[in-house]
Structures are given as structure tokens and as C-alpha cells.
ZAPA-40812 format. One line per 10 residues: number of its first residue (from 1); for each residue z, y, x of N, C-alpha, C. Coordinates in pm, whole numbers, plus 50000, padded with zeros to 5 digits. Example, Ala and Ser with C-alpha at 12.3 -4.5 7.8 and 13.67 -1.06 7.14 Angstrom:
! ZAPA-40812
1> 50780/49431/51319/50780/49550/51230/50780/49670/51320  50708/49775/51285/50714/49894/51367/50787/50003/51290 $
! end
This chain:
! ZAPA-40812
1> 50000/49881/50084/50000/50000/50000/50000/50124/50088  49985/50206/50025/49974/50400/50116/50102/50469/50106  50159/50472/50178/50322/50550/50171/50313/50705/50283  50356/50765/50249/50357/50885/50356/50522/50822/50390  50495/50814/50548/50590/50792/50660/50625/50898/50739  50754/50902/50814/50792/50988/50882/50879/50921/51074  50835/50922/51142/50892/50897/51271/50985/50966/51352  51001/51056/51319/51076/51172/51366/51062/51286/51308  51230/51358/51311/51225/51540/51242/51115/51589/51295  51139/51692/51208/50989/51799/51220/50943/51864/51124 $
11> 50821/51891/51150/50760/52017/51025/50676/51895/50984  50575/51998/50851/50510/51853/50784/50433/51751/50833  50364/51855/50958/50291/51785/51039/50333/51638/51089  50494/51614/51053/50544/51481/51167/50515/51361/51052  50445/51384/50888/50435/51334/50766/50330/51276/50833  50252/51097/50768/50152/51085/50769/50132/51005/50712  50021/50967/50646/49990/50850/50567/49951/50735/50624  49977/50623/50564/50020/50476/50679/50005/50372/50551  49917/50283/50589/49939/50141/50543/50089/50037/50544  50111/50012/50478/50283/49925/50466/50215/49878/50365 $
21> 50330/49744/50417/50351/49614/50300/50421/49698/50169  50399/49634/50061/50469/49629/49934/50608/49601/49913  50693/49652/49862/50836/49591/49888/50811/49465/49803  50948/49413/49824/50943/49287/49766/51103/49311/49671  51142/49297/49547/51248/49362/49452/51338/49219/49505  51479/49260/49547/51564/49201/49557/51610/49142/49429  51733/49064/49405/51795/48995/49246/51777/49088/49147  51846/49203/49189/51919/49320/49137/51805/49430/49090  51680/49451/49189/51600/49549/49207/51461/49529/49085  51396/49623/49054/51238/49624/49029/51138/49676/49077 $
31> 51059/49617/49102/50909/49710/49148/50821/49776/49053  50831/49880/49110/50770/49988/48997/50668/50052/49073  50499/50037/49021/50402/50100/49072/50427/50266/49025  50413/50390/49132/50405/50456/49135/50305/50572/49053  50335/50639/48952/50257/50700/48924/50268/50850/48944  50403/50925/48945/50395/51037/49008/50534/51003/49089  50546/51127/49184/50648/51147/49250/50690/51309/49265  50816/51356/49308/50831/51476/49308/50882/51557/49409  50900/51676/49433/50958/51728/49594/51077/51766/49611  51179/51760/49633/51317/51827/49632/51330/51887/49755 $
41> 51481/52025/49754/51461/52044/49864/51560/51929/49971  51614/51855/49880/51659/51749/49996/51520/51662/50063  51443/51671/50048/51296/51593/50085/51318/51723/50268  51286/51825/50182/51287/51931/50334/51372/51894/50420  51489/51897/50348/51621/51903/50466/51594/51740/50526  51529/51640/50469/51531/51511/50514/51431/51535/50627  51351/51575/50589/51200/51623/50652/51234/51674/50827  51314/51744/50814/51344/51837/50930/51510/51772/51039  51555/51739/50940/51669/51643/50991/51754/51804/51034  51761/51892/50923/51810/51975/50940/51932/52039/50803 $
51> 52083/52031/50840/52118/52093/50946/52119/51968/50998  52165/52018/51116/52177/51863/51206/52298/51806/51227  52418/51829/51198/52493/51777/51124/52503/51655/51052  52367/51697/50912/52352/51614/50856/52286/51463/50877  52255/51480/51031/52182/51357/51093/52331/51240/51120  52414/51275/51114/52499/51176/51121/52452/51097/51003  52432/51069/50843/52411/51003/50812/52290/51004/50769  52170/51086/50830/52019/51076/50776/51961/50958/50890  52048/50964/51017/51984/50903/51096/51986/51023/51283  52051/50971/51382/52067/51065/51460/51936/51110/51555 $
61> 51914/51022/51560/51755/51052/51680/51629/51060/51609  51610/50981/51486/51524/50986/51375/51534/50935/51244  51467/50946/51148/51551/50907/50996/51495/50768/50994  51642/50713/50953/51654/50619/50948/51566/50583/50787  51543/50647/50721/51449/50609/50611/51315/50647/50627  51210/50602/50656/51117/50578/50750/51002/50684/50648  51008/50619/50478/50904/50675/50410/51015/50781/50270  50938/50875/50253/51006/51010/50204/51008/51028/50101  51079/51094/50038/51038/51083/49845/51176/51059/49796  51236/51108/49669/51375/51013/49613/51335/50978/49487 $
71> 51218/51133/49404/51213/51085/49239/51094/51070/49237  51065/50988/49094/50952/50905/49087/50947/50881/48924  50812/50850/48858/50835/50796/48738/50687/50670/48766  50663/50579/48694/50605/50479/48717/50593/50394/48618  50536/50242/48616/50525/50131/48545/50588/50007/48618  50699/49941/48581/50766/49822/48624/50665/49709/48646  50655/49654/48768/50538/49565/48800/50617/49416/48805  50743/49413/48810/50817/49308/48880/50919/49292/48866  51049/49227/48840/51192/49251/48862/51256/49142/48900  51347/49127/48966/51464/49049/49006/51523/48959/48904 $
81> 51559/48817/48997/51601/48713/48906/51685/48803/48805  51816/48913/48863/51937/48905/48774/51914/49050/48700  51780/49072/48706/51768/49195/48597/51794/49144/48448  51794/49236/48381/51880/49247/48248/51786/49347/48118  51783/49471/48216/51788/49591/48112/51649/49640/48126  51549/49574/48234/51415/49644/48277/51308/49522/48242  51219/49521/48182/51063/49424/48211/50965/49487/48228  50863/49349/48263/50751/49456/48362/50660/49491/48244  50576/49598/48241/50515/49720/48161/50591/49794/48162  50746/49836/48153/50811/49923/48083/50762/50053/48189 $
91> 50771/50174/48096/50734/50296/48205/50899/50365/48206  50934/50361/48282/51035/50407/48370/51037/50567/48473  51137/50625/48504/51187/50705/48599/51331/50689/48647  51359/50781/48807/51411/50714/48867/51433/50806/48965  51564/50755/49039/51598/50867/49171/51648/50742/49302  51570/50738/49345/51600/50647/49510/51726/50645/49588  51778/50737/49533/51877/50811/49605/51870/50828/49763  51943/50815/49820/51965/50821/50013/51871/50706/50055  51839/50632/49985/51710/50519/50036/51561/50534/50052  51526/50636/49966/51430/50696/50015/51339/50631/49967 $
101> 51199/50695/49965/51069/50600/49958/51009/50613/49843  50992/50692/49771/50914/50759/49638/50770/50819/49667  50729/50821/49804/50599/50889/49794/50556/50758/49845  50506/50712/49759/50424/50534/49782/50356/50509/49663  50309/50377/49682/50239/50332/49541/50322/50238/49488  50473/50185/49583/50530/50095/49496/50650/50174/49563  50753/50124/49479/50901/50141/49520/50990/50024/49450  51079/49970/49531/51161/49884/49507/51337/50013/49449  51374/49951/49325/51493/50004/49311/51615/49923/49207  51739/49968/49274/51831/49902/49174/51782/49928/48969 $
111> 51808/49804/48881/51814/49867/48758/51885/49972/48725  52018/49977/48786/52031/50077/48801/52040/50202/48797  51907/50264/48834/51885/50341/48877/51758/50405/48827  51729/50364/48743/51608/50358/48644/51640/50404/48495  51568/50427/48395/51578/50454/48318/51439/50489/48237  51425/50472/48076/51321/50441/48013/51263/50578/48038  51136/50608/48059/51072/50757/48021/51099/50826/47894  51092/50934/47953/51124/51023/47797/50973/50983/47718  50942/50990/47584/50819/50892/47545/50726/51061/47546  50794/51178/47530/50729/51293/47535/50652/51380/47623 $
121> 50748/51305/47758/50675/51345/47898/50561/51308/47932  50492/51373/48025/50357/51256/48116/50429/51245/48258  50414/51134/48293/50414/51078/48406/50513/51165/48555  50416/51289/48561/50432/51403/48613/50560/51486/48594  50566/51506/48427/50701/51584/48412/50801/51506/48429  50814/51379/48396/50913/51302/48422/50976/51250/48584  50874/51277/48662/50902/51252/48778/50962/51375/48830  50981/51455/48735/51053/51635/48782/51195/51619/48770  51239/51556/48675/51358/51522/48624/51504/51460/48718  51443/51363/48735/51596/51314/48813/51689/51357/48890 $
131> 51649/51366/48984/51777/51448/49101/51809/51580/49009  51672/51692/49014/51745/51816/48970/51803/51791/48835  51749/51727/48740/51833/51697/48603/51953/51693/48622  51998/51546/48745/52127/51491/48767/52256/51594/48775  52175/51681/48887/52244/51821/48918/52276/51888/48828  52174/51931/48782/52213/52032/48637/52306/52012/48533  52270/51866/48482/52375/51805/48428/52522/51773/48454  52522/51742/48572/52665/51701/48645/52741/51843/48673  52633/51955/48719/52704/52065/48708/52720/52161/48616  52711/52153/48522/52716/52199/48410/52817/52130/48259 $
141> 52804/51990/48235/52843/51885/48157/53004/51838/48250  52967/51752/48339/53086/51719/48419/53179/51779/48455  53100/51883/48608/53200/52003/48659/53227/52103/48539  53151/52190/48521/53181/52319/48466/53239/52260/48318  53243/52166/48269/53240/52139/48094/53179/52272/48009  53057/52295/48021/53017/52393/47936/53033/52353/47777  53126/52442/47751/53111/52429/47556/53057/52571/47530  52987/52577/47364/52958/52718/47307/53045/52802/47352  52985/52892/47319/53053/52996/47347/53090/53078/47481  53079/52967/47596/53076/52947/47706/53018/53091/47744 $
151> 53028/53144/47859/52905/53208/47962/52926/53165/48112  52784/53172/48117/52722/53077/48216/52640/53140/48371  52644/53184/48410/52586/53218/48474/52529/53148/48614  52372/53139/48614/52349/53000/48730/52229/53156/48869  52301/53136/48951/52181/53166/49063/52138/53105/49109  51997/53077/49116/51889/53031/49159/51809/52984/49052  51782/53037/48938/51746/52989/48799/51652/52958/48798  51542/52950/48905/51401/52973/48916/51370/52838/48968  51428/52798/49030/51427/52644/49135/51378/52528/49010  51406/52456/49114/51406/52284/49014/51523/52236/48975 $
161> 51620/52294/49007/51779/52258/48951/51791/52406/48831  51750/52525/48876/51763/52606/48822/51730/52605/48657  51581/52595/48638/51502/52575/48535/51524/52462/48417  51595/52373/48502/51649/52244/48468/51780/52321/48345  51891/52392/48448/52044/52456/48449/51989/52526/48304  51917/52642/48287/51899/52765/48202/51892/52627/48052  51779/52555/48035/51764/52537/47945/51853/52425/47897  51960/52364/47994/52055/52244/47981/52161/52324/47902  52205/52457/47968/52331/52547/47961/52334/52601/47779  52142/52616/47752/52142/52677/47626/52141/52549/47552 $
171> 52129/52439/47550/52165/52324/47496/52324/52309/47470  52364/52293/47545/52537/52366/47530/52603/52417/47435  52512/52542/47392/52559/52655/47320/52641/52782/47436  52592/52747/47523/52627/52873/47635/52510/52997/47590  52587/53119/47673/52542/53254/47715/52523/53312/47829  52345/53249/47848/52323/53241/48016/52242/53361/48067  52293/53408/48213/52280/53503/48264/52241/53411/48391  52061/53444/48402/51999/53390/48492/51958/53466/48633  51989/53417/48769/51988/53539/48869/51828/53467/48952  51730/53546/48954/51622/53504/49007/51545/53670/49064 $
181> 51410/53641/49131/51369/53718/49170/51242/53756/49092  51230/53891/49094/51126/53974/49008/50996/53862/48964  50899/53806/49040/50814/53762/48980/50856/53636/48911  50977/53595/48866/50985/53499/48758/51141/53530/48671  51140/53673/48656/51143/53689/48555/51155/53649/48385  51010/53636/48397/50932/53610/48268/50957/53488/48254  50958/53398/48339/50998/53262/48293/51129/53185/48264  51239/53248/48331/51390/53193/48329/51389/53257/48180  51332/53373/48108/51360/53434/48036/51271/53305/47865  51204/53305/47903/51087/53204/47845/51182/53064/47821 $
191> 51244/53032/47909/51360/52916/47873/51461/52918/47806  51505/53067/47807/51597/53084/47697/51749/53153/47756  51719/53197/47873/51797/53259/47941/51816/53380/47886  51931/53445/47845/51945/53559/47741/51990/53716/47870  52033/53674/47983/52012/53761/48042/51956/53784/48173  51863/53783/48244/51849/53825/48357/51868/53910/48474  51902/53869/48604/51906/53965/48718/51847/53942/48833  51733/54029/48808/51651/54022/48921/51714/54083/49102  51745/54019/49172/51845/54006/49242/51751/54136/49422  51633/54145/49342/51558/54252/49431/51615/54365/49420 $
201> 51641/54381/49306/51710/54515/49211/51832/54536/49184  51856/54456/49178/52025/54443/49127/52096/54367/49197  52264/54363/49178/52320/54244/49290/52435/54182/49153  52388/54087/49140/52497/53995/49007/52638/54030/49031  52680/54030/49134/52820/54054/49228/52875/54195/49164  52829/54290/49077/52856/54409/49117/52845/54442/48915  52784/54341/48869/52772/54296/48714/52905/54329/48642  52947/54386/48533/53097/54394/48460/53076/54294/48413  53012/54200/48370/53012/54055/48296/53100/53952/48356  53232/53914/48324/53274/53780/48370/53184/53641/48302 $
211> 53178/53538/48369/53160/53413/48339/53286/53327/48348  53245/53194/48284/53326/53085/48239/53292/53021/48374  53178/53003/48416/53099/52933/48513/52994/52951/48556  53022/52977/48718/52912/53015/48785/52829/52890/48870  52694/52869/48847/52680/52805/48920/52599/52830/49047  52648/52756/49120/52544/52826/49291/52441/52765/49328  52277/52768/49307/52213/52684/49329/52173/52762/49473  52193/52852/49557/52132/52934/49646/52224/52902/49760  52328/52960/49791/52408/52944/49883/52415/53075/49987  52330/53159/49908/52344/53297/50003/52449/53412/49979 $
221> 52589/53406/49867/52660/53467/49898/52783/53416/49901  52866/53505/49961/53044/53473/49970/53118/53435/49812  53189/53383/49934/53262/53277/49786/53369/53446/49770  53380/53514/49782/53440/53671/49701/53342/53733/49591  53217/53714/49681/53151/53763/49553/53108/53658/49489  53086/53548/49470/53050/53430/49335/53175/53482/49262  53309/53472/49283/53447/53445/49206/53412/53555/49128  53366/53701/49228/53420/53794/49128/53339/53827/48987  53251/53740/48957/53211/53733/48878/53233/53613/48743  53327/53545/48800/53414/53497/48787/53507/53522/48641 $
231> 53581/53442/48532/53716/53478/48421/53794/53484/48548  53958/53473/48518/54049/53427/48568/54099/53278/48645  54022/53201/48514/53993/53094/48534/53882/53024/48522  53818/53064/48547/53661/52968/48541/53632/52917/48681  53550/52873/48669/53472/52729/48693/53385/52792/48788  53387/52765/48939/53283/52788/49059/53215/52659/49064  53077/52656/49089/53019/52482/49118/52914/52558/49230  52953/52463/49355/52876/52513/49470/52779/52375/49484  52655/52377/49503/52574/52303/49558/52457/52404/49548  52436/52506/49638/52365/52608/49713/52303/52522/49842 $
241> 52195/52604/49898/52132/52577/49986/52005/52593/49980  51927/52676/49855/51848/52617/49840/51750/52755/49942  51749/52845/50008/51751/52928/50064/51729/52930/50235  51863/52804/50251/51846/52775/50398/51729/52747/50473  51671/52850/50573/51585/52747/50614/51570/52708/50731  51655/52647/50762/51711/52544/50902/51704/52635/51010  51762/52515/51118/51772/52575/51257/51916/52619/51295  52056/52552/51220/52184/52566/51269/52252/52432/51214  52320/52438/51295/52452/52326/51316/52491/52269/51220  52546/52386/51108/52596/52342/50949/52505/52381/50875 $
251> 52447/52470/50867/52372/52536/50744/52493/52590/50628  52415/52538/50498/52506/52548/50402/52616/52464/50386  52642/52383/50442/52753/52295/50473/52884/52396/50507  52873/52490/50579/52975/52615/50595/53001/52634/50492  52950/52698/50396/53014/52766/50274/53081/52664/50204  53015/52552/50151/53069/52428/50087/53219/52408/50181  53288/52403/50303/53318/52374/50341/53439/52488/50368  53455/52584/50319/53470/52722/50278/53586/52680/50127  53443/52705/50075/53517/52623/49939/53633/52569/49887  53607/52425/49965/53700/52290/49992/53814/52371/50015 $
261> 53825/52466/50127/53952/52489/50196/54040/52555/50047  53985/52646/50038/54017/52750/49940/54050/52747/49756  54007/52580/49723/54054/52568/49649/54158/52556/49580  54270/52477/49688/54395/52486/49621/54491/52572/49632  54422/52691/49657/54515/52830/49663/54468/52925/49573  54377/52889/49453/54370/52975/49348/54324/52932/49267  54373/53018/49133/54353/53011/49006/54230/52897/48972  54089/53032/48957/53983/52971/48942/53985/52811/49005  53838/52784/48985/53842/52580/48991/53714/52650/49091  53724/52606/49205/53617/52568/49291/53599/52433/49321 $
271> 53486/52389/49305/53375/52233/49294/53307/52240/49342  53297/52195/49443/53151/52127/49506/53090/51976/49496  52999/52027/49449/52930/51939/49336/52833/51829/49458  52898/51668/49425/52847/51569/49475/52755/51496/49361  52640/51448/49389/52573/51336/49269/52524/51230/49315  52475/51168/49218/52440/50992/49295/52373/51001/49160  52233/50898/49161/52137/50866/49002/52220/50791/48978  52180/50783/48852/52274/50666/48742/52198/50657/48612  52180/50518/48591/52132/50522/48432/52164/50599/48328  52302/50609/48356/52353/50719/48263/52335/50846/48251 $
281> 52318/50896/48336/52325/51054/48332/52133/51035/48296  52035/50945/48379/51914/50952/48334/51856/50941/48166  51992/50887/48127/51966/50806/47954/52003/50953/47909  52068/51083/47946/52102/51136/47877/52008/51267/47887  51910/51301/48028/51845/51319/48045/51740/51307/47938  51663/51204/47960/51547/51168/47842/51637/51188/47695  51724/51183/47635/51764/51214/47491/51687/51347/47486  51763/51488/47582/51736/51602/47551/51618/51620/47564  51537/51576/47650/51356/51571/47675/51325/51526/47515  51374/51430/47529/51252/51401/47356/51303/51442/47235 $
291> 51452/51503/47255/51490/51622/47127/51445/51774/47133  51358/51769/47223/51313/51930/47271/51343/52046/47351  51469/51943/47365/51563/52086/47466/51575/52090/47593  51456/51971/47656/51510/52015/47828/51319/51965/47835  51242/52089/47882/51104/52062/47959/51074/52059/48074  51088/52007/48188/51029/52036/48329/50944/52153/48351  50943/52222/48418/50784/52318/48475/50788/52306/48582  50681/52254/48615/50573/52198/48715/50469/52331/48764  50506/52359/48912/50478/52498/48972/50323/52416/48988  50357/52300/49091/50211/52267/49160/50150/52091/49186 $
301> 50052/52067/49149/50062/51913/49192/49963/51873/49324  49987/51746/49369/49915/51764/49505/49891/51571/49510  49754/51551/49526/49744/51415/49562/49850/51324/49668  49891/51181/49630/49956/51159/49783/49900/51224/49953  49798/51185/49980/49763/51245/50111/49811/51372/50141  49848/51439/50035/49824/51557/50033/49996/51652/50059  50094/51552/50076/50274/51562/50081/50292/51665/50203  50193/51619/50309/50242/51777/50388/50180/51927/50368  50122/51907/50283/50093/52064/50250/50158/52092/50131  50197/51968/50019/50340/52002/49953/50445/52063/50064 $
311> 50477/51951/50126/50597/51981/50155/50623/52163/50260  50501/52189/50295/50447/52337/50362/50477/52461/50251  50431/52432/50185/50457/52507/50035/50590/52524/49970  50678/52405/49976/50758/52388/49931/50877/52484/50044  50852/52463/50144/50947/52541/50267/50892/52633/50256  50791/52705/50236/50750/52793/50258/50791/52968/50168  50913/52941/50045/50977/52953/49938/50884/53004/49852  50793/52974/49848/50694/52993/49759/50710/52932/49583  50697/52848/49639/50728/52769/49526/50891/52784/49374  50773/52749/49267/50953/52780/49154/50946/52633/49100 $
321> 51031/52611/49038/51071/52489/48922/51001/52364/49035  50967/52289/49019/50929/52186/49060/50737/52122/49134  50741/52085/49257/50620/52042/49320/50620/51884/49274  50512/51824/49231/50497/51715/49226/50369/51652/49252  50385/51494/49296/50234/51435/49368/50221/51343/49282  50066/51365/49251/50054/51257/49157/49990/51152/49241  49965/51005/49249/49892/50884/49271/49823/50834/49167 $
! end
């Protein structure tokens, strides 16, 4: 099969397309032919083996996960003696997690880790979904417990976690105040984001509006100014970064790490937000997809061959809501 491989950090250039065997689905696992796949910026940070830090568990001298990719949506070709919940036709999506290997024509994965397609999506939008869904969801539902009434406020609204956040938050019954930059605007607003701050112009930090919950999809300011925008007691959720663009020790790992310290000396709830796929959070995912309330937008699509000039684009901060490759 055609997998884009990686041998060592680097820019996209170190990407290339390579013949490999087919996996073969363990007891537990299924093989699912590939029909789209999608870009995160953990793909970059995998990409670059940056911060470098994070090479303790990406892999120290080179990544130890050879071919790149985490989300995916597809058709089940195969499954394991002790599958249960998956057969082959079913069309499925899915997040690889730390194992990697979504830009292929097959991928081996736990059941797991799978979950039925939303029946509303194509192929494409559904492969937008997982990780940033997971996020959105986990930080929003889990961490923050958004109920009505709520206000919400997410920076980086524009991203693939972002776009995800605005229209999850108004599912809720929250009152979201979306922080993005002038040319998208029009779109956080289009999702249902009731207030905007274009962050060229304005600085959210400096806003009389308290929130219930802020969430950080960026990682470019001080944890003084996230709070102070801040109730008394509300809800900080840090998983920022999306901004960084490599070339130090920690990166955003500093601020997260910031955080941690500082939580148990005040009021407010500071969280830094960890995720892992799960059927579950994916099952709950596809509900809101095919009740209307959560759509992917899809900035750009790009043939497989074609992952390092995604992934060029994608670093390049060009890009909003989600890159995806179709096969």
C-alpha cells in the first residue's frame, strides 16, 4: 500500500511516499481501508519532533512512528478474532492516537477506537472530527461542564479545535465570545458565535465581560491575563499551542506547566486538558453531527502524495478549521 513515511524530524520535505506492507489487524484490532484522512497540529509538532522535549516520548533521535496521520474515516476491510462491535463494510471514523499511521490506504486500529460515521457526513468531514472533536468536547463537556446559561469564551475559534468549540459550546446553551483574527471573522460568527474579538484590534484581556470558561486553544497569553477574564470561579482549560512554531526546549509545555503549579493556590479551576480517542466521546460526536449541531469546515483538501504541501500550509498559519487528504 502507499503511506507517507517519515525517517527523521524535519520540515515537510523529510515526508515521503513509500510502498509498505498492509497491516495485518491484531484479535482486538480492524482494518479499515482509508478514505480520507486529516491534519492536526499534533501531525506538525510530530513532523518536526518539536518541542524537543517532547521527543522523549515521540521518539529521541527519530519518531518512533515511522508513518504520520492520527484521524481518519474509512470502510472496515477486516477485523480480529475478538471483535464484537465492528464488521467489515461498516464505514467508520477514528483517531490512532500516539500510534500513528492515518495517511495510508489501510490502518490497523483498536475497536476501540472507532466509531460508526455520522450517516450525514462525507468521508472528508468526518475525518475532521476526531482528535479536534475529542478536544472540544472534553474541554468543554468534561473540564469546563458547560451548562446554559454558561459564558464561554474559546481563543483560537478559528482552528480545528476552535470551530469544532464555537458550535459544541452553542449546543450547550452557552454565550460564546469567539477570539480570532480579522479575516475569519465572518465565519466563527456564521457558527453561531454571538460575540467576536478580533484580536488585531482588540485584546480579549482588557474585555469587561467575565466568563464561566475560558478556553485556550492558542497558548500565546499569560495565565494573568486568561484568568482575568475569568468569574471568580470559573473554569481555565489550557491546551494552547496552536501558535507555536518550534525551535525551543518546551514550547508550550511552559505555560501548561505554569498552570499545574498554580492551581492549587486559587480560587478559579485551572485544567490542563489531556485526551485519548474513545468510542465514547466519538459516539457522542456523530449524535451532534447528525442532529445538526456540530459541522466540520474543511479549509483545504490535498491528494495523499500531496501531505507535504499540506503539511507546508498547515505550518505555515495559513490555514483555519481543518486540512484534509483525501485517497
Amino acid at each position: 500500500m502507499r503511506a507517507i513515511v517519515q525517517d527523521r524530524y524535519g520540515p515537510p520535505e523529510t515526508l515521503t511516499i513509500a510502498a509498505v506492507e498492509v497491516p495485518v489487524p491484531a484479535a482486538d484490532q480492524v482494518l479499515v481501508r482509508v478514505e480520507a484522512a486529516a491534519l492536526n497540529a499534533y501531525d506538525w509538532h510530530a513532523m518536526r519532533g518539536d518541542p524537543r522535549v517532547a521527543r522523549l516520548a515521540m521518539g529521541r533521535s527519530r519518531p518512533r512512528a515511522r508513518i504520520r496521520g492520527r484521524d481518519f474515516a474509512g470502510r472496515v476491510e477486516a477485523v480480529g478474532a475478538d471483535v464484537r462491535q465492528v464488521r467489515p463494510g461498516d464505514a467508520v471514523f477514528g483517531d490512532l492516537g500516539d500510534a500513528n499511521g492515518a495517511f495510508a490506504e489501510y490502518v490497523c486500529v483498536s475497536e476501540t477506537q472507532v466509531a460508526a460515521k455520522p450517516a450525514n457526513l462525507t468521508p472528508q468531514q468526518a475525518a475532521a472530527l476526531p482528535l479536534a472533536g475529542i478536544t472540544a468536547l472534553m474541554g468543554l463537556c468534561d473540564v469546563g461542564q458547560v451548562k446554559p446559561g454558561h459564558r464561554v469564551l474559546i481563543n483560537g475559534a478559528s482552528g480545528g479545535v476552535g470551530t469544532l468549540a464555537v458550535q459544541l459550546a452553542k449546543a450547550f446553551g452557552a454565550t460564546v465570545t469567539a477570539v480570532c483574527s480579522t479575516r475569519n471573522v465572518d465565519l466563527v460568527r456564521s457558527l453561531g458565535a454571538d460575540h467576536v474579538v478580533d484580536y488585531t484590534r482588540d485584546d480579549f484581556a482588557h474585555d469587561t465581560r467575565r466568563h464561566d470558561v475560558v478556553f485556550d486553544l492558542v497558548g500565546n497569553r499569560s495565565l494573568a491575563a486568561l484568568r482575568r477574564v475569568l468569574t471568580p470561579t470559573g473554569t481555565l482549560v489550557l491546551s494552547g499551542g496552536g501558535v507555536y512554531r518550534g525551535g525551543s526546549l518546551l514550547g508550550p509545555i511552559g505555560l501548561i506547566a505554569r498552570g499545574r503549579l498554580l492551581a492549587p493556590f486559587v480560587r478559579q479551576r485551572i485544567v490542563v486538558l489531556t485526551t485519548a480517542p474513545s468510542r465514547q466521546h466519538l459516539d457522542t460526536l456523530r449524535a451532534h453531527a447528525e442532529a445538526g449541531r456540530l459541522t466540520p469546515v474543511i479549509d483545504r483538501t490535498y491528494p495523499l502524495h500531496e501531505v507535504p504541501q499540506a503539511m507546508r500550509y498547515l505550518e505555515g498559519e495559513h490555514a483555519r478549521a481543518k486540512v484534509v487528504i483525501t485517497l
